[in-house]
PDBQT receptor file of N, H, CA, C and O in Angstrom, charges set to zero:
ATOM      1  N   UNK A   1     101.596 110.330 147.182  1.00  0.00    +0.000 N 
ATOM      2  CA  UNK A   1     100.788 111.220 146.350  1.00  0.00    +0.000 C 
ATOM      3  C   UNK A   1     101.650 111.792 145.226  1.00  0.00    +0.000 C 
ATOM      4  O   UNK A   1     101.113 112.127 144.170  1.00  0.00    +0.000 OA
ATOM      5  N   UNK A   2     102.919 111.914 145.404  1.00  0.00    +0.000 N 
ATOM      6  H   UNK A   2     103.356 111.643 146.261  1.00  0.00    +0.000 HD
ATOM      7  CA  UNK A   2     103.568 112.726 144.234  1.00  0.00    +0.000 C 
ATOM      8  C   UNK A   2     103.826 111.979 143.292  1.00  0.00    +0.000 C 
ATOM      9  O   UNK A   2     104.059 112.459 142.183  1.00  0.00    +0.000 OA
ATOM     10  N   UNK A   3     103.855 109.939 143.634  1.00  0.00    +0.000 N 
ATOM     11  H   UNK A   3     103.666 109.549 144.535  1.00  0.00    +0.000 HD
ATOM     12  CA  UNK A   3     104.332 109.167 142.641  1.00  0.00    +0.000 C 
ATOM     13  C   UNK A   3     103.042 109.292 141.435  1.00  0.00    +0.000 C 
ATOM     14  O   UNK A   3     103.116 109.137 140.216  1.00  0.00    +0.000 OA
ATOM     15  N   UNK A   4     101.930 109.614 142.250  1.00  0.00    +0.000 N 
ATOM     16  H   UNK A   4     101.870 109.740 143.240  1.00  0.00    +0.000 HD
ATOM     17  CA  UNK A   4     100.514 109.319 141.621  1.00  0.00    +0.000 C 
ATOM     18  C   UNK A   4     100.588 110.689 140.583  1.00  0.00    +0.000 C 
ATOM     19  O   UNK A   4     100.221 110.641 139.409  1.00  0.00    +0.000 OA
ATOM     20  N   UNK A   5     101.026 111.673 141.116  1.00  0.00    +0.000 N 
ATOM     21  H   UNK A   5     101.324 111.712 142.070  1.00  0.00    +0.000 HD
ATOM     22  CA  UNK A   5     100.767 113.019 140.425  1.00  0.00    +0.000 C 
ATOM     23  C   UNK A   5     101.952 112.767 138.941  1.00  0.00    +0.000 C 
ATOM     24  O   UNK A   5     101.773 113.106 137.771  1.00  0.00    +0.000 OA
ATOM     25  N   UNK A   6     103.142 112.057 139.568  1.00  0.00    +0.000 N 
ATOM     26  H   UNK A   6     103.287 111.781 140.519  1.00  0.00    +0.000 HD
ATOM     27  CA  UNK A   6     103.800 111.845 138.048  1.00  0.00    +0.000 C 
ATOM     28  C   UNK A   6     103.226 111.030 137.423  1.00  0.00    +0.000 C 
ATOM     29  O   UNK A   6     102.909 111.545 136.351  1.00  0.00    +0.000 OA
ATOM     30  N   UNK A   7     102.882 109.962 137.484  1.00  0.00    +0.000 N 
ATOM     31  H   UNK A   7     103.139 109.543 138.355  1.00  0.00    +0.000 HD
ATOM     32  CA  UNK A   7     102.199 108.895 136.918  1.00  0.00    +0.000 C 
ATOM     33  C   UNK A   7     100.976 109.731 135.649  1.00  0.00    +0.000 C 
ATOM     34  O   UNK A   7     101.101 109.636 134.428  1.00  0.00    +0.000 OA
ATOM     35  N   UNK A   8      99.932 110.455 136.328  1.00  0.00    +0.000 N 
ATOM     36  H   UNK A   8      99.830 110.532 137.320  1.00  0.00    +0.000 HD
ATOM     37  CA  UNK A   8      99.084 111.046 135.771  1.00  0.00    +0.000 C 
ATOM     38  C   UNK A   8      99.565 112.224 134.825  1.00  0.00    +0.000 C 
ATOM     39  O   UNK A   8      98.941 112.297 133.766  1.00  0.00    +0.000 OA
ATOM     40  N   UNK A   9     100.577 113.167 135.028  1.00  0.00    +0.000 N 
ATOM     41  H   UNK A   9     101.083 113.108 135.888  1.00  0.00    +0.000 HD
ATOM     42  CA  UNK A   9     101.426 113.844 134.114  1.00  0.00    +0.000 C 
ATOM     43  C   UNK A   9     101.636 113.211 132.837  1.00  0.00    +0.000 C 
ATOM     44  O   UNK A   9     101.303 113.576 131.709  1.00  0.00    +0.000 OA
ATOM     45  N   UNK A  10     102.393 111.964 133.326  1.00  0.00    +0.000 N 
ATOM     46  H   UNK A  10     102.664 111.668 134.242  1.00  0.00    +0.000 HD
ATOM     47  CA  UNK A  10     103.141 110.941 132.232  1.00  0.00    +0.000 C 
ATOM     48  C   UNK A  10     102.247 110.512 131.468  1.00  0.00    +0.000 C 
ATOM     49  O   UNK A  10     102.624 110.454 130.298  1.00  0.00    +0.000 OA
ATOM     50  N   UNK A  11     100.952 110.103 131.694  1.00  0.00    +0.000 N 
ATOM     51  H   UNK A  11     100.645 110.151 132.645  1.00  0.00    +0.000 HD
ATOM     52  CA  UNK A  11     100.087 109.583 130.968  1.00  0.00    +0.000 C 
ATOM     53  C   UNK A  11      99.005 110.893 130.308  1.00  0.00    +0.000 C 
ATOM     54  O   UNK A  11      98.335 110.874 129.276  1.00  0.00    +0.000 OA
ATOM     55  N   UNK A  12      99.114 111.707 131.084  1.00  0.00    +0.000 N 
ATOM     56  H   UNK A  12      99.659 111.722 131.922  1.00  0.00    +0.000 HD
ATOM     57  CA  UNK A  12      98.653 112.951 129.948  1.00  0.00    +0.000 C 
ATOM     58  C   UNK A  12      99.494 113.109 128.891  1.00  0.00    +0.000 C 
ATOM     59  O   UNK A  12      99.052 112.832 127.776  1.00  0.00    +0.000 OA
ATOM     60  N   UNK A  13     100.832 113.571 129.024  1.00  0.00    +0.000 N 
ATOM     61  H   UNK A  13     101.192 113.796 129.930  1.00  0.00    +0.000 HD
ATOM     62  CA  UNK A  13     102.141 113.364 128.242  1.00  0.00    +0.000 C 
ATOM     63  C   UNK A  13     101.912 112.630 126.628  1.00  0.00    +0.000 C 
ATOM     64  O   UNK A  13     101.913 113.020 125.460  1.00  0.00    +0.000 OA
ATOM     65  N   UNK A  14     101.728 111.370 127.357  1.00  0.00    +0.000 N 
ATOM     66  H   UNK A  14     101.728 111.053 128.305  1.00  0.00    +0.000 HD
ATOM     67  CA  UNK A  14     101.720 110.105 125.777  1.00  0.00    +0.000 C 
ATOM     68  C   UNK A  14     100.527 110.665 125.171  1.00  0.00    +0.000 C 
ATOM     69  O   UNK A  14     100.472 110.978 123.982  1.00  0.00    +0.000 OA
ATOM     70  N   UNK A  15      99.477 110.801 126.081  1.00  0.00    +0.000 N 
ATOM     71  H   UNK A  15      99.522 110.546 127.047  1.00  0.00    +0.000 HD
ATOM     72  CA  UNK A  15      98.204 110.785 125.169  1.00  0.00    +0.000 C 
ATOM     73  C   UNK A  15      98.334 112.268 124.473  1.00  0.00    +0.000 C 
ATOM     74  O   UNK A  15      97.350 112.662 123.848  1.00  0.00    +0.000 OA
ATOM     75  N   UNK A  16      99.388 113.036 124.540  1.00  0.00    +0.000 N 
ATOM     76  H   UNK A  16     100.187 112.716 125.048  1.00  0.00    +0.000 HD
ATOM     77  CA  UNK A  16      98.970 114.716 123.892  1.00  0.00    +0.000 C 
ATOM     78  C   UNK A  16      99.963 114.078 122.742  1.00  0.00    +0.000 C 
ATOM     79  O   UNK A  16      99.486 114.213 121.615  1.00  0.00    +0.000 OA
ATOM     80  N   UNK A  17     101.083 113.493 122.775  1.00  0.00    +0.000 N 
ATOM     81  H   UNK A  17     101.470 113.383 123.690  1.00  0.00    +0.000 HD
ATOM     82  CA  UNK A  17     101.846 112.684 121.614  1.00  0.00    +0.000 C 
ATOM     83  C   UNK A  17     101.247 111.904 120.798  1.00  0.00    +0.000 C 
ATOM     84  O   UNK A  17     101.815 111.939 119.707  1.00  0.00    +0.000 OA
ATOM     85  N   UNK A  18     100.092 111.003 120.818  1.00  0.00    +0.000 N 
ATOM     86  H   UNK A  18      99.631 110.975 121.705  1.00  0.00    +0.000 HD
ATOM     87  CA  UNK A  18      99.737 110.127 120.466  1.00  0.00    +0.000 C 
ATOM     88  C   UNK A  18      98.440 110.314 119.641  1.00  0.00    +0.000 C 
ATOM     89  O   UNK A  18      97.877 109.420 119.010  1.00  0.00    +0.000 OA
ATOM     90  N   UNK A  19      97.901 112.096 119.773  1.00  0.00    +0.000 N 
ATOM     91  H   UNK A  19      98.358 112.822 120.286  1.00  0.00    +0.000 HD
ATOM     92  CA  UNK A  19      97.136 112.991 119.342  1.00  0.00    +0.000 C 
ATOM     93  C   UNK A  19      98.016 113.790 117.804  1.00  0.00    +0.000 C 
ATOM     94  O   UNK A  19      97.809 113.988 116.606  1.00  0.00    +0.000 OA
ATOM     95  N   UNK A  20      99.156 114.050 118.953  1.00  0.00    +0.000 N 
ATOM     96  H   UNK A  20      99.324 113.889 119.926  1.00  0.00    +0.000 HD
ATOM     97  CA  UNK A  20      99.670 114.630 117.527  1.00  0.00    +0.000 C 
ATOM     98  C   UNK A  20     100.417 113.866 116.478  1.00  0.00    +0.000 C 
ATOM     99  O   UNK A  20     100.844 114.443 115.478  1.00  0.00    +0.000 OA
ATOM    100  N   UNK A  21     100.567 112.730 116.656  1.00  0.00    +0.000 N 
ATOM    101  H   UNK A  21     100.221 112.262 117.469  1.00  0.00    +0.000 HD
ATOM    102  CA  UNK A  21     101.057 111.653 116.116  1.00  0.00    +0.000 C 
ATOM    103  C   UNK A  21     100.309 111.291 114.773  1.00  0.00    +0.000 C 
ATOM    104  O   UNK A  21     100.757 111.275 113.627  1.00  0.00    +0.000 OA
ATOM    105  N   UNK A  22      98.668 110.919 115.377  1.00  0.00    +0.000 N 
ATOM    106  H   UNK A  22      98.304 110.932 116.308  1.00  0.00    +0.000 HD
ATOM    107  CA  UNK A  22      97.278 111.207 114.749  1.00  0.00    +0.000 C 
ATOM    108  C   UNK A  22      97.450 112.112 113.523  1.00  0.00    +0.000 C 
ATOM    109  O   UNK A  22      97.676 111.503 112.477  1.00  0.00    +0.000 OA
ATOM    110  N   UNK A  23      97.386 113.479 113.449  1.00  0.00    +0.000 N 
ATOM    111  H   UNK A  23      97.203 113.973 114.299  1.00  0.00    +0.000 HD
ATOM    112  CA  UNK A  23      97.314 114.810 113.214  1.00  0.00    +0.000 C 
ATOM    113  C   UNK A  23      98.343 114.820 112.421  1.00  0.00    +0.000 C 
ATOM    114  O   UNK A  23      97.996 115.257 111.324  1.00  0.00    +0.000 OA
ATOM    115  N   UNK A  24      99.666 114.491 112.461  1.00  0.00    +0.000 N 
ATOM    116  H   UNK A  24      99.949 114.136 113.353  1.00  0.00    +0.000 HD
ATOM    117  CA  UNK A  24     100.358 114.103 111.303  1.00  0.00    +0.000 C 
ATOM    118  C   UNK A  24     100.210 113.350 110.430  1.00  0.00    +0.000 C 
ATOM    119  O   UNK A  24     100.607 113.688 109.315  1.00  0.00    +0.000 OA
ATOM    120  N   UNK A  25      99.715 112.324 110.578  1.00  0.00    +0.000 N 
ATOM    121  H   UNK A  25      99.392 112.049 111.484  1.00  0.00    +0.000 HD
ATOM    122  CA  UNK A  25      99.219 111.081 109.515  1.00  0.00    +0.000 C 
ATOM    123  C   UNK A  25      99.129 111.381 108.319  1.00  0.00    +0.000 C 
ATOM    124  O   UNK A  25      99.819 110.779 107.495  1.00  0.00    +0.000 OA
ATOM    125  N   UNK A  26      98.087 112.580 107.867  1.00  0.00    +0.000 N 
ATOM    126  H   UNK A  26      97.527 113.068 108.536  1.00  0.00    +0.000 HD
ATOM    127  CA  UNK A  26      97.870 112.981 106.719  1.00  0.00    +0.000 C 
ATOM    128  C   UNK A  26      98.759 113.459 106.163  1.00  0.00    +0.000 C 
ATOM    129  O   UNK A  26      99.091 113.087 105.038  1.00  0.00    +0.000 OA
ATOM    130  N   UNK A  27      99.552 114.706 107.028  1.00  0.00    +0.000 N 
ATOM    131  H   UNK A  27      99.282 115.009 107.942  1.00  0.00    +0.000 HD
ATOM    132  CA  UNK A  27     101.121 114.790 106.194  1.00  0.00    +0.000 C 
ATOM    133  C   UNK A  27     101.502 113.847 105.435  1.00  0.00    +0.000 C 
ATOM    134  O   UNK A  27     101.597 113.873 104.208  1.00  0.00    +0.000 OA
ATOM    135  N   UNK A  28     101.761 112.872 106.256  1.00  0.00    +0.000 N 
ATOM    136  H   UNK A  28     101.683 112.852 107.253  1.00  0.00    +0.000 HD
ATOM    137  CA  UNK A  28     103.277 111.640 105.986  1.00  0.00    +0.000 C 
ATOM    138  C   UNK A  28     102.078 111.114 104.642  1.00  0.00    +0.000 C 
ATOM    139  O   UNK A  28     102.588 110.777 103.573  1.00  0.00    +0.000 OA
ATOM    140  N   UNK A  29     101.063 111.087 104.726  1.00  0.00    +0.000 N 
ATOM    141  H   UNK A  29     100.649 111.360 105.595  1.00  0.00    +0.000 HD
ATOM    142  CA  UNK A  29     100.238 110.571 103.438  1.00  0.00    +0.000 C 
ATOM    143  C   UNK A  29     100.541 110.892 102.694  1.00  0.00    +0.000 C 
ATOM    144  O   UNK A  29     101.067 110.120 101.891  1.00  0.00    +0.000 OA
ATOM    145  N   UNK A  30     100.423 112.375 102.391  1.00  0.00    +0.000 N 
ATOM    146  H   UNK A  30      99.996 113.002 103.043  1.00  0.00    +0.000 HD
ATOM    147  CA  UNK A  30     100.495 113.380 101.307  1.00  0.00    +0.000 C 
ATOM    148  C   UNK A  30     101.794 113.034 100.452  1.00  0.00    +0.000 C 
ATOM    149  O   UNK A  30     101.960 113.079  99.233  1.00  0.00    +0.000 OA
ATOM    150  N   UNK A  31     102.595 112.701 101.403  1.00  0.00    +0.000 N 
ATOM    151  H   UNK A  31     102.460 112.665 102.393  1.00  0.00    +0.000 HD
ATOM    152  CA  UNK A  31     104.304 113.040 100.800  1.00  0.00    +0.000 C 
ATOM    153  C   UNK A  31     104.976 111.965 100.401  1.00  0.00    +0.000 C 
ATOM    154  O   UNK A  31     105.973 111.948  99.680  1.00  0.00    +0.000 OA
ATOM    155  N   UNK A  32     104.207 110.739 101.056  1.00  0.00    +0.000 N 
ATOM    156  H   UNK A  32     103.397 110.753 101.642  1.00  0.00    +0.000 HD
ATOM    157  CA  UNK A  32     104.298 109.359 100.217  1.00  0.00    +0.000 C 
ATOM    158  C   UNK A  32     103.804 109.135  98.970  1.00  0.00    +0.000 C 
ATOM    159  O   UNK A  32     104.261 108.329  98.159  1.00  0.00    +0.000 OA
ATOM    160  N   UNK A  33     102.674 110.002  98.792  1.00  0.00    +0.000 N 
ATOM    161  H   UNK A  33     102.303 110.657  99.451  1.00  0.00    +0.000 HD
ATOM    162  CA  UNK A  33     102.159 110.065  97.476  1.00  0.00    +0.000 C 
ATOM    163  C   UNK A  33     102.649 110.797  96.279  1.00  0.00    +0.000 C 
ATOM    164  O   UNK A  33     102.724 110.485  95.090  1.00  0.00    +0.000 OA
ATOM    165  N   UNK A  34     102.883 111.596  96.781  1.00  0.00    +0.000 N 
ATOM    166  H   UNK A  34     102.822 111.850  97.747  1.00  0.00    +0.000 HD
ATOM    167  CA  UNK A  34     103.682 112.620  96.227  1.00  0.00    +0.000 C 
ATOM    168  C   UNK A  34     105.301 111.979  95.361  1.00  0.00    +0.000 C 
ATOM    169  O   UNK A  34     105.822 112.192  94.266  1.00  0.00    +0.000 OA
ATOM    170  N   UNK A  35     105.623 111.182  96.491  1.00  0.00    +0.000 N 
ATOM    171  H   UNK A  35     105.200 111.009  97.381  1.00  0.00    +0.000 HD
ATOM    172  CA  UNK A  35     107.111 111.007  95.983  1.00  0.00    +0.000 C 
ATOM    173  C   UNK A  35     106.839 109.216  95.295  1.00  0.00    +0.000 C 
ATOM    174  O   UNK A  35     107.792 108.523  94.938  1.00  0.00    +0.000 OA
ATOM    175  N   UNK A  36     105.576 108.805  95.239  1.00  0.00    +0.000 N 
ATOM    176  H   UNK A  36     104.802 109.368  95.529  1.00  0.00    +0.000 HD
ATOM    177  CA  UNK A  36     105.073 107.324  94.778  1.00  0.00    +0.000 C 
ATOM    178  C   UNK A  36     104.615 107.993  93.413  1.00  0.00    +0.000 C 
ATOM    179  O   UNK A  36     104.778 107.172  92.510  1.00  0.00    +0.000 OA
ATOM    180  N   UNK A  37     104.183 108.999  93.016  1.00  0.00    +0.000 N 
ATOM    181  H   UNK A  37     104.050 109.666  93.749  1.00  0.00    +0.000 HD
ATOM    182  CA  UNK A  37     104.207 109.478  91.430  1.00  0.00    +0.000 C 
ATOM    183  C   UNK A  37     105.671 109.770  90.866  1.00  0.00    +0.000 C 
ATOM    184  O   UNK A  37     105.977 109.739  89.674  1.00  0.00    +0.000 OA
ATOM    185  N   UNK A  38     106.309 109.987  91.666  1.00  0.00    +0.000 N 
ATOM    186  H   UNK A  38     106.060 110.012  92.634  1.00  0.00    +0.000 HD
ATOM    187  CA  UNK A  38     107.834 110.716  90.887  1.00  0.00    +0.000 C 
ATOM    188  C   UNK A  38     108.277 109.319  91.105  1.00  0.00    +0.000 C 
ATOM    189  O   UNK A  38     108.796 108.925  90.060  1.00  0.00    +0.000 OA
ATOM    190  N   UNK A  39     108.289 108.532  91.893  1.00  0.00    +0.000 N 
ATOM    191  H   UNK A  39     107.866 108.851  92.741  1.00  0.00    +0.000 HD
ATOM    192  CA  UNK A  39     108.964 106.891  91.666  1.00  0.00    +0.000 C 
ATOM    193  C   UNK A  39     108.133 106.114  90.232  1.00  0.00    +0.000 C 
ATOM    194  O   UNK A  39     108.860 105.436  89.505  1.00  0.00    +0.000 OA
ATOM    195  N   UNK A  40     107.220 106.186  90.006  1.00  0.00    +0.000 N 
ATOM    196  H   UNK A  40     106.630 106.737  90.596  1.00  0.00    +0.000 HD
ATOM    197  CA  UNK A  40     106.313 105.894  88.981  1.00  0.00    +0.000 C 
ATOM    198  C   UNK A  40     107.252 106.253  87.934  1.00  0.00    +0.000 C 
ATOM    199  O   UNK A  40     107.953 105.380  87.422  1.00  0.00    +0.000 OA
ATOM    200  N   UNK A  41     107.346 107.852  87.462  1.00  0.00    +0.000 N 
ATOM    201  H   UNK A  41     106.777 108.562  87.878  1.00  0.00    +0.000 HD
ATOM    202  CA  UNK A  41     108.031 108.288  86.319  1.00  0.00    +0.000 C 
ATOM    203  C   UNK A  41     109.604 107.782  86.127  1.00  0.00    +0.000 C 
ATOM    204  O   UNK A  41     110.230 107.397  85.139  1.00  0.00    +0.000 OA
ATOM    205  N   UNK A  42     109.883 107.924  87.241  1.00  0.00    +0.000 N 
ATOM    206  H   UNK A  42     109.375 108.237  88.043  1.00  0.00    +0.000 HD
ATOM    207  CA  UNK A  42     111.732 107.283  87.216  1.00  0.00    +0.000 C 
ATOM    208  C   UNK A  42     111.569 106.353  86.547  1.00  0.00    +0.000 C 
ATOM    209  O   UNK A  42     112.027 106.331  85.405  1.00  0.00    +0.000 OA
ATOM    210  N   UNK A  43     110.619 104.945  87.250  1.00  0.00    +0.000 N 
ATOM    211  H   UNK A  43     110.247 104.962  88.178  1.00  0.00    +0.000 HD
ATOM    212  CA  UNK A  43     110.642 104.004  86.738  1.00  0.00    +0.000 C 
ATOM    213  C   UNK A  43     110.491 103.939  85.088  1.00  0.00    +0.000 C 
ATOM    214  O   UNK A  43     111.457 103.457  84.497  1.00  0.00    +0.000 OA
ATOM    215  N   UNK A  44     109.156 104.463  84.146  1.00  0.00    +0.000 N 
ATOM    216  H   UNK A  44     108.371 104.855  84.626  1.00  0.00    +0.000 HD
ATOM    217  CA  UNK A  44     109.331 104.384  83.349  1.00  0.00    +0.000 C 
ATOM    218  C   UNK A  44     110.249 104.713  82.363  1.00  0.00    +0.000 C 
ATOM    219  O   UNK A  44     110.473 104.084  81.329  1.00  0.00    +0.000 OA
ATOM    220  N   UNK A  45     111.046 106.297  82.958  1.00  0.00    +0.000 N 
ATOM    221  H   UNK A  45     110.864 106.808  83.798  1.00  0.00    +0.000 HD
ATOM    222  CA  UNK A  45     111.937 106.450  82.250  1.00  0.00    +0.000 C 
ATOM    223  C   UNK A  45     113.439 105.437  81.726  1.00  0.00    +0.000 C 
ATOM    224  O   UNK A  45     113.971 105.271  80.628  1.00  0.00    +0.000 OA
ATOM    225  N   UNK A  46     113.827 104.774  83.497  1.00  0.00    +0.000 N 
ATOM    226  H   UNK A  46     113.395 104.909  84.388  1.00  0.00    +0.000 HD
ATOM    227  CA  UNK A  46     114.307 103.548  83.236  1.00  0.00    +0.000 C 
ATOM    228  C   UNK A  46     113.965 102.575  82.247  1.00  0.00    +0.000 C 
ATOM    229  O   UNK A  46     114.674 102.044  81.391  1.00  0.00    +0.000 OA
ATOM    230  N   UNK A  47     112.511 102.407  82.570  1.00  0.00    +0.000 N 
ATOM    231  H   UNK A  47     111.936 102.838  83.265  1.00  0.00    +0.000 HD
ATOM    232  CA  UNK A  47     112.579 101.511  81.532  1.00  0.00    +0.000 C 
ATOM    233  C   UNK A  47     112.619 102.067  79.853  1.00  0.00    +0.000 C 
ATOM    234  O   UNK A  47     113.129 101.179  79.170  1.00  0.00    +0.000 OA
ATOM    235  N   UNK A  48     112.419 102.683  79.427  1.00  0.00    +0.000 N 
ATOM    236  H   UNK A  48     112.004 103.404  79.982  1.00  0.00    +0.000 HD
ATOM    237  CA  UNK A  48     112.424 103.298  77.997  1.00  0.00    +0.000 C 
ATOM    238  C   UNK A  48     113.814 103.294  77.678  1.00  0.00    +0.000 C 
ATOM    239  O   UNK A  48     114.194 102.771  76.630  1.00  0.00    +0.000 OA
ATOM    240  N   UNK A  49     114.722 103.899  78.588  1.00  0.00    +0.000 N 
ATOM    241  H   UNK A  49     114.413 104.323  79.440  1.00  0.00    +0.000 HD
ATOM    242  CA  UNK A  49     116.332 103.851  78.890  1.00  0.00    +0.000 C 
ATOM    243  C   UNK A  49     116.917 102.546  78.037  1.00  0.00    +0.000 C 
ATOM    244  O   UNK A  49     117.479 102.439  76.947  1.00  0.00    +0.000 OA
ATOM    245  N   UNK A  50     116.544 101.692  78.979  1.00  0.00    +0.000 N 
ATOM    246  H   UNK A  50     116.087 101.779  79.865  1.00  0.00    +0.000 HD
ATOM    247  CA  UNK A  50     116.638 100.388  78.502  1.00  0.00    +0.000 C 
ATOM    248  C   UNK A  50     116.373  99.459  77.611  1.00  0.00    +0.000 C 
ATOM    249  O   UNK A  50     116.857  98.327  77.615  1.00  0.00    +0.000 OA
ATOM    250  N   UNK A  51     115.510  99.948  76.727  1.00  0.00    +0.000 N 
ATOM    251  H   UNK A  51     115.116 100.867  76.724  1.00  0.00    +0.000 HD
ATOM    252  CA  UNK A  51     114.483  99.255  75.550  1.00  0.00    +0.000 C 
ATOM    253  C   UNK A  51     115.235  99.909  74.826  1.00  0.00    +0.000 C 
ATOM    254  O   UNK A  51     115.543  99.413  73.743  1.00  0.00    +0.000 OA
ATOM    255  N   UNK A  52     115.868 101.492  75.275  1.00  0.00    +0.000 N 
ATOM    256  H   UNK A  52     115.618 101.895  76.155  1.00  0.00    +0.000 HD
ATOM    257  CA  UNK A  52     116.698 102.218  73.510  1.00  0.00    +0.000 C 
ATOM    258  C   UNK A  52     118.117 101.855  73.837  1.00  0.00    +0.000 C 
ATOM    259  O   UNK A  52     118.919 101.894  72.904  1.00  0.00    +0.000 OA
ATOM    260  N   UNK A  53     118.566 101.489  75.095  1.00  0.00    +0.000 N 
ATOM    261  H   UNK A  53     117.915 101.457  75.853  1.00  0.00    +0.000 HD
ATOM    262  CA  UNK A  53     120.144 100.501  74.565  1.00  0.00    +0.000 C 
ATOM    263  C   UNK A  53     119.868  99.558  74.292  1.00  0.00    +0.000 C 
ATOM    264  O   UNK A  53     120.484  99.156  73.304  1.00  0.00    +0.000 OA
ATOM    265  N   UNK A  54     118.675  98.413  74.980  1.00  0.00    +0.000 N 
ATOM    266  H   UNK A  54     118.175  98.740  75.782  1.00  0.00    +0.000 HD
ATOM    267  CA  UNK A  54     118.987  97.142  73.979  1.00  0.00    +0.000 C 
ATOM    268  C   UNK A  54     118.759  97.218  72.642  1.00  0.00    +0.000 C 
ATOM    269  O   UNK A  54     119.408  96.472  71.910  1.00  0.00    +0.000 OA
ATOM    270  N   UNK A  55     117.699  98.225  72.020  1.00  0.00    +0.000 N 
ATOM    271  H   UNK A  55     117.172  98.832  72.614  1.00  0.00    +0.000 HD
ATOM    272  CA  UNK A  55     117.348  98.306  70.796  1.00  0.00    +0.000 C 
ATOM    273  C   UNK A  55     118.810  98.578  70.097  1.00  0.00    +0.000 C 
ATOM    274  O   UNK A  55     119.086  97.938  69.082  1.00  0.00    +0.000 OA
ATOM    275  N   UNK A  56     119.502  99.277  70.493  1.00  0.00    +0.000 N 
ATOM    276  H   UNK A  56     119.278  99.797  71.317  1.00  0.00    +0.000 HD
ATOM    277  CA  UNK A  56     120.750 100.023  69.631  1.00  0.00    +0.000 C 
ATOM    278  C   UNK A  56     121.434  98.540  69.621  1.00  0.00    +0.000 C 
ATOM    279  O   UNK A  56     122.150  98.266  68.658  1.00  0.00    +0.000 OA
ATOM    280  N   UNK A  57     121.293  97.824  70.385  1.00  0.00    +0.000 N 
ATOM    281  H   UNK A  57     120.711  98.046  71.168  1.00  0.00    +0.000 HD
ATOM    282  CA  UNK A  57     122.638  96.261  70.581  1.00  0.00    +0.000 C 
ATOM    283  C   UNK A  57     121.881  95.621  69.845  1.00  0.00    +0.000 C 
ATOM    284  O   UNK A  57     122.321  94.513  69.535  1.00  0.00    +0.000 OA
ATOM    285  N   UNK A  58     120.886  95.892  69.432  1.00  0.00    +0.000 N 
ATOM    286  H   UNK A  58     120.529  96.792  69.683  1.00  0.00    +0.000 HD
ATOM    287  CA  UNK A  58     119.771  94.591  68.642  1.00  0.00    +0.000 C 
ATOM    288  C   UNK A  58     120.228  95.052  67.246  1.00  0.00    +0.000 C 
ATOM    289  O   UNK A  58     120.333  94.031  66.566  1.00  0.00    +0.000 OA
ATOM    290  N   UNK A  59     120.554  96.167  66.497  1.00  0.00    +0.000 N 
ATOM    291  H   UNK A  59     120.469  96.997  67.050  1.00  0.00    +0.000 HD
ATOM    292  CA  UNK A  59     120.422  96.904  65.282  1.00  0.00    +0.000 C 
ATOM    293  C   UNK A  59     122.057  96.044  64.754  1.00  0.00    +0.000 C 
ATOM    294  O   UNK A  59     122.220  95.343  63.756  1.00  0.00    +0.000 OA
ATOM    295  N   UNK A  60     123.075  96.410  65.811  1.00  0.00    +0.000 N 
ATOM    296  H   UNK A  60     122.943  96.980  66.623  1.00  0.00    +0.000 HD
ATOM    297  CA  UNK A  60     124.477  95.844  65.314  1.00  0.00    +0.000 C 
ATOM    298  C   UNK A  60     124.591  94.668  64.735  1.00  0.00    +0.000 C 
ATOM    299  O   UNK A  60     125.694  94.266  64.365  1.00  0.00    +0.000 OA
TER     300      UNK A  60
């Protein structure tokens, strides 16, 4: 009986993890998005970066 009583613990256990696991989701959404606009801008700035040194090597 006590193996049964851990067993059933353990599996309450995962499933209260696997709830809040759930319940975070939207976080981790939010903050991927969040940091997928500021990767956006890097990028372009890179690229502009790059168009005004090759432009300056194109002028010589």
């Amino acid at each position: 009986i006590s193996l049964l009583n851990k067993t059933t613990t353990l599996i309450g256990l995962l499933k209260t993890i696997r709830v809040c696991r759930l319940l975070c989701l939207p976080r981790v959404g939010r903050k991927i998005d969040r940091y997928s606009e500021y990767g956006a801008a890097v990028l372009v700035l890179l690229m502009a970066t790059f168009v005004l040194i090759v432009g300056l090597h194109m002028v010589r």
